[in-house]
FILUMNU-724185 format. One line per 10 residues: for each residue x, y, z of N, C-alpha, C. Coordinates in steps of 0.05 Angstrom, whole numbers. Layout:
BEGIN
X Y Z X Y Z X Y Z  ...
This chain:
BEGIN
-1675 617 -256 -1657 638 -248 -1652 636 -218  -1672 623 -200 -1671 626 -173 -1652 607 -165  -1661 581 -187 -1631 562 -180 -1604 568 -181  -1599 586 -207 -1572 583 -201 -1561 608 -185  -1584 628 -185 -1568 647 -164 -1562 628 -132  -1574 613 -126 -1576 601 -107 -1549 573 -105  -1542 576 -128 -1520 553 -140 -1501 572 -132  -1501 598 -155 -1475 612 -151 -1463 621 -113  -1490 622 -97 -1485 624 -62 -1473 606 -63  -1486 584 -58 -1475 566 -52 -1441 558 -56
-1430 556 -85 -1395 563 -95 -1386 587 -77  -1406 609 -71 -1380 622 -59 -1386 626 -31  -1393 611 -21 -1396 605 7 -1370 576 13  -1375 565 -6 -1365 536 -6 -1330 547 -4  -1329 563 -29 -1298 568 -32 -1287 587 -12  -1307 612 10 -1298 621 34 -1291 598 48  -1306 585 61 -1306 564 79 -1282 543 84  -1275 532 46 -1255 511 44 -1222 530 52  -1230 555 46 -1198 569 26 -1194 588 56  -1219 590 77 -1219 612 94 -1190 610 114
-1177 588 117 -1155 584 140 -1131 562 133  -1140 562 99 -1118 539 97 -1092 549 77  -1095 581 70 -1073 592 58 -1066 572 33  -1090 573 12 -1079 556 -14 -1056 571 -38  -1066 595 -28 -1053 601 -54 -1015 615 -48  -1009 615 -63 -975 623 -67 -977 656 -68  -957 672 -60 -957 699 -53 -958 715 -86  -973 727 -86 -976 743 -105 -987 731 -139  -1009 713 -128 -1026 705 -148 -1046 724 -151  -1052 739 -172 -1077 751 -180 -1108 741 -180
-1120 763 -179 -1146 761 -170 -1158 749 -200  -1150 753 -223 -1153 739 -249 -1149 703 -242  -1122 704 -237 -1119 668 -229 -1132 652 -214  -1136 668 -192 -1150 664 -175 -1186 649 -181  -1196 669 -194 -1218 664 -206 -1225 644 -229  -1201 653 -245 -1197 618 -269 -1203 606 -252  -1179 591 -225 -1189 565 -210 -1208 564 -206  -1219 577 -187 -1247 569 -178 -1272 565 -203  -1272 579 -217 -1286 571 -244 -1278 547 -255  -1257 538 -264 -1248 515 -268 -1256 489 -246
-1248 497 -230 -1257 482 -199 -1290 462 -201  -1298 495 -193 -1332 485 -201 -1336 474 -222  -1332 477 -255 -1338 458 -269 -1324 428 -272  -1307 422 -261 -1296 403 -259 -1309 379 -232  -1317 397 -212 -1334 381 -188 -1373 375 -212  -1377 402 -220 -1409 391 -227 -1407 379 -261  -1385 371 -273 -1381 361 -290 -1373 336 -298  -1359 320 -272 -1345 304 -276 -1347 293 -251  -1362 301 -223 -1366 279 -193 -1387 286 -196  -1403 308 -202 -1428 318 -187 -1454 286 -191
-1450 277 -224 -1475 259 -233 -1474 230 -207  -1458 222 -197 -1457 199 -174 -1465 212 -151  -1475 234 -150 -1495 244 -119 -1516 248 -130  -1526 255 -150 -1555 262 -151 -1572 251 -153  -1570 221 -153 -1595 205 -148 -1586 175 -134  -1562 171 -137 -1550 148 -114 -1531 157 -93  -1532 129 -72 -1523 129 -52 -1487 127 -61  -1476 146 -49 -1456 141 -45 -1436 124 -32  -1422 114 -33 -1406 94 -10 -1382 104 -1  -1367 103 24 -1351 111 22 -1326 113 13
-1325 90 -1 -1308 96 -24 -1304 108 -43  -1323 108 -54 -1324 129 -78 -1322 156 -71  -1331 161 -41 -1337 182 -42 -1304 202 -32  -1283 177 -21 -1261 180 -21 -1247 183 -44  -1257 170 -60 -1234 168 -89 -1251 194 -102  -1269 203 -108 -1276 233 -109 -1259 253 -103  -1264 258 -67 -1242 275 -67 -1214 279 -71  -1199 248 -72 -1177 240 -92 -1176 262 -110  -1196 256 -127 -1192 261 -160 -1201 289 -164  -1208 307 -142 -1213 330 -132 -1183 345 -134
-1168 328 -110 -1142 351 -102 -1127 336 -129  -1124 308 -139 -1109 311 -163 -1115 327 -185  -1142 336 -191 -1142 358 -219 -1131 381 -199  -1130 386 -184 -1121 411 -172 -1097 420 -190  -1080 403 -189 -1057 402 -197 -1054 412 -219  -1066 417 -235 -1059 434 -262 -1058 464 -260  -1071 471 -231 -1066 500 -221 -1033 501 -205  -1012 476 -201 -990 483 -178 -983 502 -182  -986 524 -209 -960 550 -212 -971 573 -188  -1000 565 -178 -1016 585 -162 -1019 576 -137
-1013 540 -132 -1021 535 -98 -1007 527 -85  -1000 534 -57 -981 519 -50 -983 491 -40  -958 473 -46 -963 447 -42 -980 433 -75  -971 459 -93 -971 454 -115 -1005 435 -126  -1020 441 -104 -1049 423 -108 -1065 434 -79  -1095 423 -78 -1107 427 -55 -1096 394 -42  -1094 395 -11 -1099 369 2 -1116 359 3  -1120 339 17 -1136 322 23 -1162 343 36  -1152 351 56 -1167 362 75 -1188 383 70  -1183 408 45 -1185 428 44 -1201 418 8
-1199 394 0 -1224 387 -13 -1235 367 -11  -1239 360 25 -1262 342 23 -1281 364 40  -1263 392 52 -1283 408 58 -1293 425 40  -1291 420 18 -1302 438 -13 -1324 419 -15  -1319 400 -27 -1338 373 -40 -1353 371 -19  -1350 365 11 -1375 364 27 -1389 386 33  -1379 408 31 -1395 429 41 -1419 439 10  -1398 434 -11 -1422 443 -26 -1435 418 -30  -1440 391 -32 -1455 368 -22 -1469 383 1  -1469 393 17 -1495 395 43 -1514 418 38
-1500 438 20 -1519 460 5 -1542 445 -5  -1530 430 -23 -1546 418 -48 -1568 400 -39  -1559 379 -19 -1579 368 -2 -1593 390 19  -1592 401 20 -1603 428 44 -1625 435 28  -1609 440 -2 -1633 452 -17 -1657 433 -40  -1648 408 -29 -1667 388 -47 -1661 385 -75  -1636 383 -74 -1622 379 -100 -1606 358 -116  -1597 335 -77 -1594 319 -84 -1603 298 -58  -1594 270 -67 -1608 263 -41 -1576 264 -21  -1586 249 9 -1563 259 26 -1542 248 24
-1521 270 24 -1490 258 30 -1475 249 42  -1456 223 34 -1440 208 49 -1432 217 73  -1426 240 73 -1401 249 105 -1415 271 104  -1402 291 122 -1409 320 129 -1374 331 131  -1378 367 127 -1356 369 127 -1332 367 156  -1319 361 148 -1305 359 176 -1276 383 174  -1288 402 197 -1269 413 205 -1260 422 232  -1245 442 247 -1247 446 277 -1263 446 293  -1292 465 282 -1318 465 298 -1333 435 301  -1330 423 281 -1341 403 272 -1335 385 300
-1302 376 299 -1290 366 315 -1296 364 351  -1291 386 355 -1300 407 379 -1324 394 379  -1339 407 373 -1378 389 381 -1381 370 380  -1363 350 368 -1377 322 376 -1357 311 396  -1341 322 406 -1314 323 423 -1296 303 421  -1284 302 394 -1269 289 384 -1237 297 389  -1216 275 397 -1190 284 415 -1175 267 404  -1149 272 392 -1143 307 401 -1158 317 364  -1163 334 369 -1172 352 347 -1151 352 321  -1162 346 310 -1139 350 285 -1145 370 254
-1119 382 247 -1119 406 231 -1131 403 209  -1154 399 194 -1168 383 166 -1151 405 150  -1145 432 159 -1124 447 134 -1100 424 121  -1096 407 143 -1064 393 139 -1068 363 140  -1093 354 122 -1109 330 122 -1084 327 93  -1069 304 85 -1059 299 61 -1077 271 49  -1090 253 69 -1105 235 58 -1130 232 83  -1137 202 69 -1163 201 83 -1164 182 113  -1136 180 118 -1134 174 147 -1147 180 171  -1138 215 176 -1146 225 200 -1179 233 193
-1186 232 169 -1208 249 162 -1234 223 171  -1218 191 150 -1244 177 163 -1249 166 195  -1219 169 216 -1226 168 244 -1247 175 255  -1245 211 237 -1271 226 243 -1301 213 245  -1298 212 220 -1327 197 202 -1335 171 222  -1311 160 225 -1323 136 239 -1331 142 264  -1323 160 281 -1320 163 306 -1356 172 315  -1359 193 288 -1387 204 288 -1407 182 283  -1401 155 276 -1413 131 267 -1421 120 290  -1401 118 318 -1401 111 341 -1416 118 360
-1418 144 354 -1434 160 374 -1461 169 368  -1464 172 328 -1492 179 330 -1513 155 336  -1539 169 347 -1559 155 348 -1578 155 321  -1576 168 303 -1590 170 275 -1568 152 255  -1586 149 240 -1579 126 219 -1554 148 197  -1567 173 200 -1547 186 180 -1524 209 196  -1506 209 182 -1490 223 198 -1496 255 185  -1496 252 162 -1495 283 145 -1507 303 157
């Protein structure tokens, strides 16, 4: 019981966080629809990506073509989001953020990337700063990743 109340924090921390500044949804979607997605959402991330983190190393590929296949199931929600799907940006900050819960809480081992967003950016003083709301692929996102590759002195970036 402690797990999944600790599961269920974690989803709705994850979905403040991803959804807090990137205006997904279309004007006058209900709090019903609303909730389908994210229910849908979550079983679709711990049903179908979650088993390739929980005991292997990720690469970054995969861990790209993940969030791929992230904002493409999105897509069966377009009547509710705008841009008819999530981007790039706004689920690789879903998928990583709830990836750092999960490793935070010894659940899985550690994750490929960390999430990248403004603050993120800002602290490691990365220029010019770029909008991860308005990420459409994994261009500006792996600059990031790499850039943090450059500068850290630890083997892991997460």
């Amino acid at each position: 019981m402690k797990d999944n109340f600790l599961n269920n924090e974690f989803w709705t921390l994850t979905f403040g966080a991803a959804f807090q500044r990137a205006n997904v949804y279309k004007d006058g979607v209900s709090d019903k629809q609303k909730s389908d997605f994210k229910s849908k959402t979550r079983q679709f991330i711990e049903n179908s990506l979650m088993h390739c983190y929980i005991e292997n190393a990720v690469s970054d590929e995969l861990h790209i073509e993940n969030i791929n296949k992230l904002s493409d199931f999105t897509r069966e929600f377009q009547s509710i989001l705008q841009n008819e799907k999530l981007n790039f940006g706004v689920s690789q900050k879903m998928l990583n953020l709830y990836l750092k819960y999960l490793w935070c809480h010894d659940k899985i081992n550690e994750p490929p990337h960390f999430p990248v967003d403004r603050r993120i950016q800002e602290n490691i003083g990365f220029k010019p700063v770029v909008s991860w709301t308005r990420f459409t692929d994994s261009h500006d996102y792996m600059k990031i990743i790499n850039y943090v590759r450059s500068i850290n002195k630890e083997p892991s970036i997460a």
